[in-house]
C-alpha positions in Angstrom: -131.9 67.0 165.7 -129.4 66.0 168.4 -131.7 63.1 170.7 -134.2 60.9 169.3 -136.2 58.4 171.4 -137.7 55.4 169.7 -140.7 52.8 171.4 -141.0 49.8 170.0 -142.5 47.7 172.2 -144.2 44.7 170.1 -143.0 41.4 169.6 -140.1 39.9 167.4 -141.5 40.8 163.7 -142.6 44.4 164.8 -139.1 44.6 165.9 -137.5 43.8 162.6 -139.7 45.6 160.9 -138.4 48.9 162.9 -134.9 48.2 161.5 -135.6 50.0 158.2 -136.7 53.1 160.1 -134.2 53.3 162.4 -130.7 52.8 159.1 -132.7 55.7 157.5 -133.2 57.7 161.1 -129.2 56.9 161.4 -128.7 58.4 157.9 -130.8 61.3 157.8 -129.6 62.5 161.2 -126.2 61.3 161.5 -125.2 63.3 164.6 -128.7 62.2 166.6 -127.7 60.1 169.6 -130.7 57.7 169.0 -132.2 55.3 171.9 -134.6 52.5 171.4 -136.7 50.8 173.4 -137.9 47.3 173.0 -139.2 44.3 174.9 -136.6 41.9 176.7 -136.3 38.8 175.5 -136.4 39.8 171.7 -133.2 41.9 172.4 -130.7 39.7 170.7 -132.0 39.8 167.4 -130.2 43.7 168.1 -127.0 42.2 168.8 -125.1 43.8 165.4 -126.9 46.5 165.3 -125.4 50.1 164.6 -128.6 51.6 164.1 -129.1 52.9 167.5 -126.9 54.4 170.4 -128.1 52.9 173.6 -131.2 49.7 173.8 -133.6 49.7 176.8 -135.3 46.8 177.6 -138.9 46.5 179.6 -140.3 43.8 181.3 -143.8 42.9 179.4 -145.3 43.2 183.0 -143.5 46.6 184.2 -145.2 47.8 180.5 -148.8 45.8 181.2 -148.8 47.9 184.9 -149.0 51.3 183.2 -152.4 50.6 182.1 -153.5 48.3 184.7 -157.1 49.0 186.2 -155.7 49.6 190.1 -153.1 52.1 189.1 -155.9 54.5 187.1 -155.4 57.2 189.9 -151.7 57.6 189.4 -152.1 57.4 185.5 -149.2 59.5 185.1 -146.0 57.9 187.2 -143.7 56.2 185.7 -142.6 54.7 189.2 -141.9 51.1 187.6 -138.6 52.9 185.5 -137.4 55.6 187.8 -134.2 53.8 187.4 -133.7 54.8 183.7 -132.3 58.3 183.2 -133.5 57.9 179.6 -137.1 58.6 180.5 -136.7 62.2 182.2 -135.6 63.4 178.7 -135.7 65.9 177.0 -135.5 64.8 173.4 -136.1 66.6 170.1 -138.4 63.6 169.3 -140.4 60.8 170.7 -142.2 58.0 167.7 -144.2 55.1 169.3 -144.5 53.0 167.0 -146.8 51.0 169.8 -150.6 51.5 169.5 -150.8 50.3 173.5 -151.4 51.9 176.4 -148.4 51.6 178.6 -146.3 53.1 175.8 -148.6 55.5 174.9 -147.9 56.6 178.6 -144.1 56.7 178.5 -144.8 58.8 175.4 -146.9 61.2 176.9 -145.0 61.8 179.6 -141.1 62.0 178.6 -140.3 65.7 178.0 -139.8 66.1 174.5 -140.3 68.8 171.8 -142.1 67.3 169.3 -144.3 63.5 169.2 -145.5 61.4 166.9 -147.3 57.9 167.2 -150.2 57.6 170.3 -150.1 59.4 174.0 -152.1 59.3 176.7 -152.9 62.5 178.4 -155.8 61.5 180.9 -157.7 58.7 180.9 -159.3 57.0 178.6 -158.1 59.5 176.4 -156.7 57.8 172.7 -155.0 60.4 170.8 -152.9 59.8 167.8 -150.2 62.2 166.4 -149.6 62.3 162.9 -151.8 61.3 160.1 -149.8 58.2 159.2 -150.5 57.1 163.0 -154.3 57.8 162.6 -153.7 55.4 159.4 -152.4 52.8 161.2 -154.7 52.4 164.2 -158.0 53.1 161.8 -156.6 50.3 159.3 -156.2 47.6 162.1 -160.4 47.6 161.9 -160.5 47.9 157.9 -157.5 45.7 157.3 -158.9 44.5 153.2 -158.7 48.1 152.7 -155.4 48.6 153.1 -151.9 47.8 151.0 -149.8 49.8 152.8 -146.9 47.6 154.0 -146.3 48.2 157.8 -142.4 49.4 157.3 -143.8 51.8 154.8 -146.6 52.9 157.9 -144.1 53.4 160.4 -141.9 55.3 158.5 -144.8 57.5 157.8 -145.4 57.6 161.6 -141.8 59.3 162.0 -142.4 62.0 159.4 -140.6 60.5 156.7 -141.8 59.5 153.2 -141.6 55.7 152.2 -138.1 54.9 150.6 -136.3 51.3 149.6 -133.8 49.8 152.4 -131.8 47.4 151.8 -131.6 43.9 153.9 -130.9 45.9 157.3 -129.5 43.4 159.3 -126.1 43.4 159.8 -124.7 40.0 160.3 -120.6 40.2 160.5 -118.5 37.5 158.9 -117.5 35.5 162.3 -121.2 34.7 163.0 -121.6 33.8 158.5 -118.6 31.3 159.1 -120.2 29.8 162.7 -123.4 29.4 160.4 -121.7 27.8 157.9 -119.9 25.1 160.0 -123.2 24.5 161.8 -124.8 23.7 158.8 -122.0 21.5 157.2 -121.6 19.4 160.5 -125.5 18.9 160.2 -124.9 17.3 156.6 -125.2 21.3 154.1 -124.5 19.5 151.2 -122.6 21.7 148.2 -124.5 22.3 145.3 -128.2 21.9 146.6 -130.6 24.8 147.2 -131.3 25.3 150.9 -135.0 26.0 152.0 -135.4 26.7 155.7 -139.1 25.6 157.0 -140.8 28.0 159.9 -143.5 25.5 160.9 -144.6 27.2 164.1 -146.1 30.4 164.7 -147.1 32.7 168.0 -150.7 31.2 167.6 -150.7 27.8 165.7 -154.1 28.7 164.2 -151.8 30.7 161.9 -149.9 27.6 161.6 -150.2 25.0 158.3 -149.9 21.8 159.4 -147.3 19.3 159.6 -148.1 17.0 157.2 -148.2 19.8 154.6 -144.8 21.0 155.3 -143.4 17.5 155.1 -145.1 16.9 151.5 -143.5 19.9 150.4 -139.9 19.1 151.9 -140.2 15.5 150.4 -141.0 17.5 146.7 -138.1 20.2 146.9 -135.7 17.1 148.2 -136.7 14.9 145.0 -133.5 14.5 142.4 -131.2 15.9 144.8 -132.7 19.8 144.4 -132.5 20.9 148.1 -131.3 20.3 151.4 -133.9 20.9 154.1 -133.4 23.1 157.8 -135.8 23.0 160.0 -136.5 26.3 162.1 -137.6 26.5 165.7 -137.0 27.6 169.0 -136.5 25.2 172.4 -140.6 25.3 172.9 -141.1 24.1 169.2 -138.2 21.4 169.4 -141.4 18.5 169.7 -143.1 20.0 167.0 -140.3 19.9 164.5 -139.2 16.7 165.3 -142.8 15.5 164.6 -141.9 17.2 161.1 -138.5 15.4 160.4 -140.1 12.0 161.1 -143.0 12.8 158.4 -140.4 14.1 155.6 -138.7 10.8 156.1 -135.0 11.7 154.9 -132.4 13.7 156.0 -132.7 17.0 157.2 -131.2 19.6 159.5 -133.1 20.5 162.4 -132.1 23.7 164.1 -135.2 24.0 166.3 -134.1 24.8 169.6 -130.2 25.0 168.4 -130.1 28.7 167.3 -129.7 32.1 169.9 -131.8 35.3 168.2 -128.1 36.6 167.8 -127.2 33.5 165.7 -130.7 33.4 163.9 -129.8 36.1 161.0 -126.8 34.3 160.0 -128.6 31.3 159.3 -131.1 32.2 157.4 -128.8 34.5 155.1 -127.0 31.4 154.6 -130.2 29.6 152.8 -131.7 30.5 149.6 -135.3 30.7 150.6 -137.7 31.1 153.7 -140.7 29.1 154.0 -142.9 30.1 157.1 -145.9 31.0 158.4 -147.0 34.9 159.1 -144.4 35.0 162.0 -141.1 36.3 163.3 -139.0 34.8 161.9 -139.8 35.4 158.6 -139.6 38.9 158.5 -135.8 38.1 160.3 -134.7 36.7 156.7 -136.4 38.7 155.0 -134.2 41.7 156.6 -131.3 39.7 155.8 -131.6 39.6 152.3 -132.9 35.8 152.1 -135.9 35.4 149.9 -138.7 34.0 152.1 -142.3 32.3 150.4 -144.7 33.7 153.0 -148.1 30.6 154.2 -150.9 33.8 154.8 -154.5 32.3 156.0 -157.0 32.4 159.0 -155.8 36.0 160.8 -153.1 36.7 158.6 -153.2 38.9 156.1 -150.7 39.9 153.6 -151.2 43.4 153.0 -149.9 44.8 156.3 -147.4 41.9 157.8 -145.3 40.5 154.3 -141.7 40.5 154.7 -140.6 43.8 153.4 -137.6 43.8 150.8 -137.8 43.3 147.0 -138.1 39.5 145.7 -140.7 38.2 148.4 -143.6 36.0 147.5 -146.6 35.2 149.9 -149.6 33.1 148.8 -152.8 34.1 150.1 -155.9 32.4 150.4 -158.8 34.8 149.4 -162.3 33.0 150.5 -165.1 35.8 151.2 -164.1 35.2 155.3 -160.5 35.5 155.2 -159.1 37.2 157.1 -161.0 36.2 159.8 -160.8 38.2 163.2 -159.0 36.5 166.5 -162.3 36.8 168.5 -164.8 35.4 165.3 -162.1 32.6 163.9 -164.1 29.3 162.6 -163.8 26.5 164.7 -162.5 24.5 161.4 -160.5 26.4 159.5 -161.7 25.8 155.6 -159.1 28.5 154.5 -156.3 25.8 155.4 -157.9 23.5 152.9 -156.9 26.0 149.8 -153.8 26.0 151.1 -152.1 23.2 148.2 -149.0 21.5 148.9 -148.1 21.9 145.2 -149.0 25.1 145.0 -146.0 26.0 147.7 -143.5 23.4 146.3 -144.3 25.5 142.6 -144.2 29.1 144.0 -140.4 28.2 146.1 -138.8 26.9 143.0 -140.3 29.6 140.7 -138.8 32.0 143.5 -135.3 30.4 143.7 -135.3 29.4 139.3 -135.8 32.8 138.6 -138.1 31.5 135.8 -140.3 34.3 134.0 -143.2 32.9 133.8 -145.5 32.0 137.2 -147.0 29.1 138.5 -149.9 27.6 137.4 -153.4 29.0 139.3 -154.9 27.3 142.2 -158.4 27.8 143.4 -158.9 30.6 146.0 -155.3 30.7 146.5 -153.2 34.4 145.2 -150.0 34.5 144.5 -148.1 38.0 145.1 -144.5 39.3 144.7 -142.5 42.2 146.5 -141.3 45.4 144.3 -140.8 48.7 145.2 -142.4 50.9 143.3 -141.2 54.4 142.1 -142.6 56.4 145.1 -140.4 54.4 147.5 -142.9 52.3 149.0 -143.4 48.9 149.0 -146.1 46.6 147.4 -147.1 42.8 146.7 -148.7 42.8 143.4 -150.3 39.8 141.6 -147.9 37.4 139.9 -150.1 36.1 137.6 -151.8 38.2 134.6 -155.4 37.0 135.2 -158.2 39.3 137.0 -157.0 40.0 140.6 -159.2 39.3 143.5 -161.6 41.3 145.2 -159.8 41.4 148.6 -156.5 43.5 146.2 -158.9 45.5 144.2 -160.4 47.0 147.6 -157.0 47.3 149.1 -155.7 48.7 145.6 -158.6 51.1 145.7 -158.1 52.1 149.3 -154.0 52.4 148.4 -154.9 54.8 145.5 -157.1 57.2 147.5 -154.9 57.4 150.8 -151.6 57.8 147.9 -153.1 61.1 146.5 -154.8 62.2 149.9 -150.9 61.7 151.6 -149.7 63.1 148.8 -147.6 60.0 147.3 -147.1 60.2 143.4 -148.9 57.1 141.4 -146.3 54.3 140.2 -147.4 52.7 136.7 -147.4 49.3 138.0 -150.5 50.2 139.9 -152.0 52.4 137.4 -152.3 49.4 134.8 -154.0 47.4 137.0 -156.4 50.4 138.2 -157.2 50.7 134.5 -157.7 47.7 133.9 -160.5 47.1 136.7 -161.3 50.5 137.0 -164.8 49.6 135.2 -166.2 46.5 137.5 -169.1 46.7 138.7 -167.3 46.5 142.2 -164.9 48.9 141.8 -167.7 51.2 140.3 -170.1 50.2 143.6 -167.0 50.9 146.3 -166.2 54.5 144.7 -169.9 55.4 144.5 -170.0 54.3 148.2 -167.2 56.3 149.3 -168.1 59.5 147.5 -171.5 59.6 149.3 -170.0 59.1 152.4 -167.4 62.1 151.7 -170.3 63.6 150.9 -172.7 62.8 154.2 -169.2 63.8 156.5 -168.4 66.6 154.6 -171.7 68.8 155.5 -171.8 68.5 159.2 -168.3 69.0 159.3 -168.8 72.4 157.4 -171.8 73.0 160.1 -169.6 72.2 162.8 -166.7 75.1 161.3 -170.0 77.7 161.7 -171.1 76.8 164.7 -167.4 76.7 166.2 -166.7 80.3 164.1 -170.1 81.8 165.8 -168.9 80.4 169.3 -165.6 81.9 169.4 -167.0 85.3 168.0 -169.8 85.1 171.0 -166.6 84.4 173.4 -164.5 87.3 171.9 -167.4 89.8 171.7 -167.7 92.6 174.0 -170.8 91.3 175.6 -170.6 87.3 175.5 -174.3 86.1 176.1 -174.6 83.2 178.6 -177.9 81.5 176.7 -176.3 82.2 172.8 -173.3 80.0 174.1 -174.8 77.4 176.0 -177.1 77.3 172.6 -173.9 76.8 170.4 -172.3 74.6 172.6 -175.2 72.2 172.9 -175.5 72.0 169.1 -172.0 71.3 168.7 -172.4 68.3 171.3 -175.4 67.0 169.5 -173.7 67.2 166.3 -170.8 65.3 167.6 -172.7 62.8 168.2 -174.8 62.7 165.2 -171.2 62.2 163.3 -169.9 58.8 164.4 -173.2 56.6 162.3 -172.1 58.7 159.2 -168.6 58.3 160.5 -168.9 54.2 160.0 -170.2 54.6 156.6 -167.1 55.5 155.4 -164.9 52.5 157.0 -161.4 53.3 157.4 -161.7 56.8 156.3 -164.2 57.5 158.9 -162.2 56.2 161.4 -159.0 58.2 160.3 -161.6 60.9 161.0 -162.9 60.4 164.1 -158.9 59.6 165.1 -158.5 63.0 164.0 -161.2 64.6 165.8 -160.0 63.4 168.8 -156.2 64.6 168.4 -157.1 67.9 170.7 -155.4 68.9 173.6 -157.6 69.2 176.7 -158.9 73.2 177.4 -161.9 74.6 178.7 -163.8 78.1 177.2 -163.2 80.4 175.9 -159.7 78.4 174.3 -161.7 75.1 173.6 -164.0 77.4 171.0 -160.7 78.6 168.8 -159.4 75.0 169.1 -162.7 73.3 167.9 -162.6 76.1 165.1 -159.4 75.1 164.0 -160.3 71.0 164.4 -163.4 71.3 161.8 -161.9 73.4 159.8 -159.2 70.7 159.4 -161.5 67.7 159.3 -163.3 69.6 156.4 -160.0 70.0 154.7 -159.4 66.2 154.8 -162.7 65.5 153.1 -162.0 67.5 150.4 -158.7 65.5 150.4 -160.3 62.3 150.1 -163.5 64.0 147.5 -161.1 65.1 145.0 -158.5 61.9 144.8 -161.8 60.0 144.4 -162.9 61.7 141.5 -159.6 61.5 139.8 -159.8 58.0 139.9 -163.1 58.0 138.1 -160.9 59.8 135.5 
């Protein structure tokens, strides 16, 4: 593979989060020249990076206009970026790791000989290459069902199994030393632990509140334990000053004093993150800083935690968290679970290395990073008592899409399978699922026969007109039959449907041999999903 072209057009996080994908890329196809494009603005965060061989930036705007209403009739130029040679290709591969529209355009139309992530054909077409990229757009509706970390998604979405990386971003020793004199001019002193605070977030509902961060500074500060940073940039400098006048002692504030290209440096200078479900946490995390992840109202640990071994993130688990964006309460009551002492417990558990965990707190899990032996990553319950019913769906929904995708079972996750294998729940979410499989599974079997007889009718010597138009119109109707029993089985259903519509566009006769070849591989998938079910009845 000689050219690779990578989209990644999300914000800061997303970004980071790519890093992993693009070291292995680097290592698995050493001679690739690789290009990535990203966002502007989120750029230096990239500045050390070796990972790639040439960065193109896009406007948010010039990407928004691909997709905008007015320019529906010339859904296929890509006038805004005839000035980048890097779009007329070709390339051995194009991933889009971007589930939007404008990039799903630059993916569709870049020459290239093979695609994986979303493209757009024609409009209002949404067609998803891969099965890891079905997975990922599917689980963004059906997010308690999944435990698939998001590095571990993408990589799937570039054809490559799940596999540890190490902290991946590279910060040289000149930038180390320039952190290191920042901090010591700002008062660093030797000896203490040093806990950098991320009070801010891209939407503050996702953001615990001040007061709370400032009891838990005031804790870790008591008997000389830590020294205190304060995280930031130049729009939250109000915010975090707010903060340093409620802890009420000395602290460093860097809010508004650190570039993106100076960022990494600092935070592999502390010993532990605390933050909210935001960028910059999954920036320390990727320099091999442990980071204590805040996860309530939207977020959700499952899919965003820092990835990296020795990460903790509590999570509060009331039956409506995680709430939806467009359905959030107007009072957020998951805050309320959120305990001071709980946090100030779980970052010195994290930075002791003690063995034993921190006391329970009501409606509140704690989880902790390992890889497990397949390669992928997972947060798995620190604490021995029954885990909640949010991770025992996910768990359930990571076992079944682990056999289906054909990953091999770690022990860690066995024991607790086994252990709540037996609940009524578990027992009540398998049933479900298997009569679901069960409901899909028959018309997609009808669907193979009626696609088989249609494509015999078009290749006989004497196609008749009425026999086809019969065919056909049962093949519509029973497309549309599909998508109630579809929804009955949640994420997989969706996965599905996704799947279903991965076709490329043709009329008859062709469209007959290609819905042939569509049923028969949706039928395939359910027996997939039917046997891994019953094994974990087993």
């Amino acid at each position: 593979m000689k050219n690779i072209l990578l989209l990644q057009l999300n914000r800061l996080g997303d970004l980071v989060q790519t890093l992993p994908l693009m070291r292995r890329m680097r290592r698995e196809h050493p001679g690739a020249r690789i290009t990535l494009v990203a966002l502007e603005g989120f750029s230096g965060i990239l500045a050390d990076c070796p990972y790639f061989d040439k960065l193109i930036t896009l406007a948010l705007s010039d990407l928004e206009s691909l997709g905008a209403p007015e320019r529906q009739e010339a859904f296929p130029d890509l006038a805004p970026f005839d000035a980048y040679p890097e779009f007329r290709g070709p390339y051995d591969l194009i991933v889009n790791l971007t589930n939007d529209l404008g990039s799903s355009v630059i993916c569709e139309r870049v020459p290239a000989l093979n695609k994986l992530g979303r493209i757009n054909t024609y409009e209002g077409e949404l067609r998803l290459l891969g099965p890891w990229s079905k997975y990922m757009f599917a689980m963004v509706s059906h997010r308690l069902d999944n435990h698939f970390n998001l590095v571990d998604i993408q990589m799937g979405i570039a054809g490559m199994d799940p596999g540890p990386e190490p902290a991946s971003l590279i910060v040289p020793e000149k930038r180390r030393a320039e952190a290191r004199d920042l901090l010591a001019s700002l008062g660093r002193r030797p000896g203490r632990k040093l806990v950098a605070l991320q009070t801010g977030a891209s939407e503050l509902h996702r953001a615990w509140s001040l007061e709370n961060f400032a009891a838990v500074a005031q804790g870790l500060m008591a008997n000389g334990y830590a020294d205190i940073v304060l995280m930031g940039d130049a729009k939250e400098r109000e915010r975090v000053e707010t903060l340093a006048e409620l802890i009420g002692m000395p602290v460093m504030n860097l809010a508004g004093r650190t570039s993106l290209t100076m960022l990494p440096a600092v935070l592999q200078a502390c010993d532990l993150l605390i933050s909210n479900d935001t960028g910059t946490i999954h920036v320390a995390a990727a320099t091999g800083c442990a980071t204590l992840g805040l996860y309530f109202s939207t977020a959700y640990f499952s899919e965003t935690a820092p990835y990296g071994g020795n990460h903790a993130v509590l999570q509060v688990e009331i039956p409506c968290a995680p709430c939806l964006t467009s359905s959030r309460c107007p009072v957020q009551l998951c805050r309320e679970f959120l305990d001071p002492d709980a946090v100030r417990e779980a970052a010195r558990w994290l930075m002791d290395g003690s063995s034993g965990p921190p006391k329970a707190y009501p409606n509140l899990s704690l989880y902790r990073s390992r890889f497990l032996s397949n390669g992928s990553l997972a947060y798995l319950p620190a604490r021995p008592e029954p885990a909640s019913s949010h991770f025992l769906s996910g768990l359930m929904g990571r076992l079944l899409w682990e056999g289906v995708l054909g990953l091999a079972r770690d022990p860690s996750l066995e024991s607790v399978w086994m252990r709540e294998r037996t609940t009524p729940e578990w027992e009540r979410k398998q049933a479900h699922l298997m009569s679901a499989m069960s409901g899909l599974g028959e018309p997609f079997r009808k669907g193979l026969d009626l696609a088989h007889k249609l494509r015999a009718e078009f290749e006989s010597e004497a196609p008749v007109r009425e026999r086809i138009v019969f065919l056909h119109e049962n093949l519509t109707r029973l497309s549309g039959s599909m998508a109630a029993v579809a929804k009955e089985a949640g994420l997989v259903g969706l996965f599905l449907h996704f799947e279903m519509m991965d076709m490329d566009y043709a009329t008859y006769p062709a469209l007959a041999e290609i819905l042939e070849e569509k049923y028969r591989t949706l039928t395939d998938w359910v027996g997939r999903f039917e046997t891994t079910l019953g094994n974990l009845s087993r």
